[in-house]
TILOMAR-997272 format. One record per atom (N, C-alpha, C, O): z, x, y negated; residue in one letter. Coordinates in steps of 0.05 Angstrom, whole numbers, plus 5000, padded with zeros to 4 digits. Example, Ala and Ser with C-alpha at 12.3 -4.5 7.8 and 13.67 -1.06 7.14 Angstrom:
2
515652645114A 515652465090A 515652645066A 516952855066A 514252575045S 514352735021S 515752584999S 516152684977S 
END
This chain:
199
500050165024X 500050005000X 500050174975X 498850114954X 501350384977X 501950494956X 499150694948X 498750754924X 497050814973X 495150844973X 492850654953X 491850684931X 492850484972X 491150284955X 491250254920X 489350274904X 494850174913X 495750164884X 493750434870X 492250404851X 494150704883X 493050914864X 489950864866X 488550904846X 488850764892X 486150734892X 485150544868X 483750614849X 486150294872X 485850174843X 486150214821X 484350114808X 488050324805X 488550524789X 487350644780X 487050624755X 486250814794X 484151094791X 481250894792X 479151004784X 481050764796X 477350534795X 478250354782X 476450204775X 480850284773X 479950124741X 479750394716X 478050394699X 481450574717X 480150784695X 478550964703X 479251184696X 476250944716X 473650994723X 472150784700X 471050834679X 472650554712X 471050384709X 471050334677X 469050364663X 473450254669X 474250324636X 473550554611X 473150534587X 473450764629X 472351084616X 468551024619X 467251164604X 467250854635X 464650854642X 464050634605X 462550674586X 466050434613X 465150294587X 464750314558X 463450224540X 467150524564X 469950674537X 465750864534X 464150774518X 465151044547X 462751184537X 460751074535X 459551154516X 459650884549X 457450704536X 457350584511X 455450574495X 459850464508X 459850304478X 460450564463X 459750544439X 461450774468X 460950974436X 458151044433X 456951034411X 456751144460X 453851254458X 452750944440X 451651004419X 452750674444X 451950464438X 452750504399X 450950574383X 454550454393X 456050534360X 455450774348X 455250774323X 455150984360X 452551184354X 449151164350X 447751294334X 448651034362X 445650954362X 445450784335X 443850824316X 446650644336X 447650374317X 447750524292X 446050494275X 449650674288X 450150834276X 448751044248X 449151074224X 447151154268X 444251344262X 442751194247X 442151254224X 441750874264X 439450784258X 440850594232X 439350404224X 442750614221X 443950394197X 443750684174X 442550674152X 445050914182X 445051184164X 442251174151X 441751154127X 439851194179X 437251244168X 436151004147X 434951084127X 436350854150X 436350504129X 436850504108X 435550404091X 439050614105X 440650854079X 440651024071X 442351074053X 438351234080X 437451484067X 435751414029X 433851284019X 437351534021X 436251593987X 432951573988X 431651744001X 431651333973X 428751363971X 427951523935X 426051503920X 430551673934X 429751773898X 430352093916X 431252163938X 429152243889X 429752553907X 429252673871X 427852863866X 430652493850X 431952633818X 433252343806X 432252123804X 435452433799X 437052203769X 437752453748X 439052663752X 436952373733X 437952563706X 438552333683X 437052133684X 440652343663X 441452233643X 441152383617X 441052623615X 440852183591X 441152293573X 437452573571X 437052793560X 435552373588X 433052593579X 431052593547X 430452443529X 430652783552X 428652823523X 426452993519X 426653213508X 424452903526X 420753033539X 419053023521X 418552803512X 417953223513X 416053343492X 413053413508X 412153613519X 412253203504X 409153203518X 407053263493X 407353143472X 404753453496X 403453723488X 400253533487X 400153383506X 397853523469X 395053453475X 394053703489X 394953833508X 392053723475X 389153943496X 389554053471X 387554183475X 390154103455X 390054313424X 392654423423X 392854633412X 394754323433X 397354433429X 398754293414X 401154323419X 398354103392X 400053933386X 400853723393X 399353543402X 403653683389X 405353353406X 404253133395X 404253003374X 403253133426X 401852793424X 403952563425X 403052353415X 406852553436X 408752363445X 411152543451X 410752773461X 413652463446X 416852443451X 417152093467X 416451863463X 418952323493X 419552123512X 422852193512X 423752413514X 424451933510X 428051943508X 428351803528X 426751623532X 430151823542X 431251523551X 434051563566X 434551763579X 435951343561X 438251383572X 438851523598X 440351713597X 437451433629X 437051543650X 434451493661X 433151283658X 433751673672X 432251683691X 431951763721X 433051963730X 430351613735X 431251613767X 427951663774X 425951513769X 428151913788X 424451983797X 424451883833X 425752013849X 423251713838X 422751653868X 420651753884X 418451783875X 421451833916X 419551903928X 416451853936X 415151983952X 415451573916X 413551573916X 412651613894X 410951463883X 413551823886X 413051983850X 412551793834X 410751833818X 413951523835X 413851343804X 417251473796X 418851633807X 417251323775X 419751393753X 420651183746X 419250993748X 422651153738X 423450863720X 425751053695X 426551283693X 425950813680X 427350943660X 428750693650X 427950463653X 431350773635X 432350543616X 433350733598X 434150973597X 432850413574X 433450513544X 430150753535X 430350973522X 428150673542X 425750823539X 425650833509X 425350613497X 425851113489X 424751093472X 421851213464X 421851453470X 420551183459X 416751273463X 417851403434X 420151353428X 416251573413X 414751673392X 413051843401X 413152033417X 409951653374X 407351833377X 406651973356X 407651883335X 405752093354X 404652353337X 402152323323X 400452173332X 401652443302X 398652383287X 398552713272X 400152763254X 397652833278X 397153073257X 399953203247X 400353283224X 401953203269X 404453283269X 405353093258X 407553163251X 404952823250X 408052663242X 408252443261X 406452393277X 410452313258X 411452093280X 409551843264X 409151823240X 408551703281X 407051503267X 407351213277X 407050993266X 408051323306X 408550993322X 410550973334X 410051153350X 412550893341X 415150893355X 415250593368X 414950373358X 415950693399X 417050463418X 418850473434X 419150653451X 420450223429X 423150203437X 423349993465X 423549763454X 423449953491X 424649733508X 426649793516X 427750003510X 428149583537X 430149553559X 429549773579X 431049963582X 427749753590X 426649923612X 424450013614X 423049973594X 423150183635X 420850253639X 420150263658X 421850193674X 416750393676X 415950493692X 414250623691X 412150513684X 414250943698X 412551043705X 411151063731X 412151213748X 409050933737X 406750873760X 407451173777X 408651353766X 406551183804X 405351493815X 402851523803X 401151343799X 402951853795X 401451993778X 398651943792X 396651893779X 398651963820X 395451903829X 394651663847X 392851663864X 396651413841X 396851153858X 394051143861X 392751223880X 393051053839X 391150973837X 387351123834X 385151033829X 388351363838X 385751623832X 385451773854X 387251873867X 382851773856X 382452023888X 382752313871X 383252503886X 382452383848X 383852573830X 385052673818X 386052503803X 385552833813X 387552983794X 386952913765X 388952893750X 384352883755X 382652883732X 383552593722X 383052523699X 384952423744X 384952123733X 387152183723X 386752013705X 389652283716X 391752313718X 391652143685X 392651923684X 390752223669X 390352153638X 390851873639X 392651803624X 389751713652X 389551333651X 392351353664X 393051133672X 394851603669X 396751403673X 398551263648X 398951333625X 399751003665X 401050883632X 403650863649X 403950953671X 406050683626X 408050693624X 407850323624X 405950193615X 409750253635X 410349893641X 412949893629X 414950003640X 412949733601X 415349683591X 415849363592X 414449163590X 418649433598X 419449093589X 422249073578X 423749273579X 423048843569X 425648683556X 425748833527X 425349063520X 426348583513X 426548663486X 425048903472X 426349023455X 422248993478X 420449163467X 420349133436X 420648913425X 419849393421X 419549343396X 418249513386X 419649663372X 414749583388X 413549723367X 413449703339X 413249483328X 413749893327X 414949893293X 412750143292X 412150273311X 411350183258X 410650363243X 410850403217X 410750183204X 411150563206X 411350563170X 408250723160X 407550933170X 407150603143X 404550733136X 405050933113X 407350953103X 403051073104X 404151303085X 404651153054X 405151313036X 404450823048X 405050693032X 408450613033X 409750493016X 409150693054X 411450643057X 411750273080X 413850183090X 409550193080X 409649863091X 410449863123X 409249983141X 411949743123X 412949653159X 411349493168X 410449313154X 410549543200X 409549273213X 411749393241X 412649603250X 411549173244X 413549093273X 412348873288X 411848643280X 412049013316X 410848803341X 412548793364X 413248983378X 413148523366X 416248483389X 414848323418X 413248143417X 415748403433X 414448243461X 416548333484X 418448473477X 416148253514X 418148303525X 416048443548X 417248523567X 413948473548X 412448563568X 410148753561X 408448693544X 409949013578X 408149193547X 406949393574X 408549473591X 404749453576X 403149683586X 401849873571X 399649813563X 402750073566X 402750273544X 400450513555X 400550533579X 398650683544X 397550833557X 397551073536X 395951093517X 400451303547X 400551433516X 398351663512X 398351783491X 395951753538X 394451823527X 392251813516X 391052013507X 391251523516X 388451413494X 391151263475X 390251123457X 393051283477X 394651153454X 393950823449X 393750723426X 393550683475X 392850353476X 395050223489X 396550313506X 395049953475X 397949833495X 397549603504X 395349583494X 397949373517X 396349183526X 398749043533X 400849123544X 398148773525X 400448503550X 398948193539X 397948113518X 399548073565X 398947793571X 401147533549X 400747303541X 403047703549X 405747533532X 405947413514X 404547533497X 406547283507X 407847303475X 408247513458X 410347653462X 406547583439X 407647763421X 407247693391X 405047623383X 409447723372X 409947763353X 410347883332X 412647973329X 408347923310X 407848193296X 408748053262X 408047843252X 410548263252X 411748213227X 410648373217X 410548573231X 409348413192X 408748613167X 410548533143X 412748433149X 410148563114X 411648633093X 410648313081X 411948163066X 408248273089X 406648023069X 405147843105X 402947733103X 406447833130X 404847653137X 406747703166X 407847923172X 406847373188X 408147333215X 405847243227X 404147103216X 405847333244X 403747263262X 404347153296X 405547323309X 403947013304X 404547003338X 401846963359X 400546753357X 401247123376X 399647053394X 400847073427X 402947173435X 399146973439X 399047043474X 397347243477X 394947213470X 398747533491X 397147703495X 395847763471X 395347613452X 395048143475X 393948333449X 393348483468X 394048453492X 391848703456X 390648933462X 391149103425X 390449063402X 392349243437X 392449523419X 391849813413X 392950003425X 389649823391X 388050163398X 389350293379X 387950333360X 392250403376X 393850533360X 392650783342X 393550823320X 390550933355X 388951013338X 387451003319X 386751163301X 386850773324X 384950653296X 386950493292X 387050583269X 389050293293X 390950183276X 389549973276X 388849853256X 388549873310X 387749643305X 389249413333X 389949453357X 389349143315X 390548993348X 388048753340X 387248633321X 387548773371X 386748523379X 388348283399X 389248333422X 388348053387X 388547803397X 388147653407X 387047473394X 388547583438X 387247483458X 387447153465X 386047033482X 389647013447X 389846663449X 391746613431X 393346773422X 391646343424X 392946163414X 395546323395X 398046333396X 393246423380X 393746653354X 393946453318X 392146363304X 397646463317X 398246293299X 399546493272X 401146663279X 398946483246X 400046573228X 400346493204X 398746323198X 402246593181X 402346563161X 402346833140X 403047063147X 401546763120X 401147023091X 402846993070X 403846773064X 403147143061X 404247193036X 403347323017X 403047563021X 402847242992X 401747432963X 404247572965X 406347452970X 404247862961X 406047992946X 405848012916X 404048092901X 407947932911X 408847932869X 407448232868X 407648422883X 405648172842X 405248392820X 407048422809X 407048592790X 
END
């Protein structure tokens, strides 16, 4: 009897140690495959940046700010607190402000290197292009949705946008903007009012 007692004994903790290692090898597997699920898809966060981007002549075409930024493994970027300034013959001439940003991957969309130029920047929430002319006159254009392309210097959205000057409000759906020539176009249901300025 007393035989038997150790026989059993010894083949229920057999049998218990067989389980006891299956279910860890099991919570390991488990394990791994929840870690890998959770592997980091960014590979940079930096805070507090500030980027001095160069033309083909050597002078700054654009200043890039922004509170943080997070670069992801599929080489897009995002940013918050984006501040844009553009450049004209060394002075600041156009400045843009959103909530956030995106920078696309540099060759999503190009079988080359050469395309790299058409990439743009996707802003949104509370956007606010502003300029002062060498008259000193403000215009300000507010929208919440903005595709910016800072190297032909064009900006584009489907939205609502809203453009204030010194003598005139304007509202349309969707613009197209060629910041170079200082010109916007207006794509719908484009409403405004004028003002004489006093002599």
């Amino acid at each position: 009897m007393r035989r038997f007692s150790l026989f059993l004994i010894a083949g229920i903790c057999a049998i218990a140690v067989y389980f006891g290692v299956n279910s860890f090898e099991t919570l390991t597997e488990q394990s791994a495959d929840e870690s890998a699920k959770l592997q980091l898809d960014y590979d940079a966060y930096s805070e507090g940046i500030s980027t001095v981007l160069f033309d083909d002549t050597g002078a700054i075409n654009y200043t890039l700010q922004a509170e943080r930024q997070v670069h992801f493994n599929d080489d897009s970027t995002e940013l918050e607190k984006p501040y844009i300034r553009l450049y004209e013959d060394g002075n600041s001439r156009w400045n843009i402000v959103a909530n956030s940003g995106r920078i696309s991957s540099l060759y999503a969309d190009s079988s080359s290197a050469s395309d790299a130029a058409t990439q743009s920047i996707e802003l949104s929430g509370d956007i606010e292009v502003y300029s002062l002319d060498e008259l000193g006159n403000r215009m300000q254009l507010t929208t919440d949705y903005l595709n910016f392309n800072p190297q032909t210097k064009t900006m584009e959205t489907d939205r609502l946008v809203t453009v204030v000057t010194d003598s005139m409000q304007l509202t349309s759906t969707g613009m197209f903007a060629d910041l170079n020539q200082d010109a916007i176009f207006f794509k719908r249901e484009t409403r405004g009012t004028y003002e004489n300025s006093p002599d």
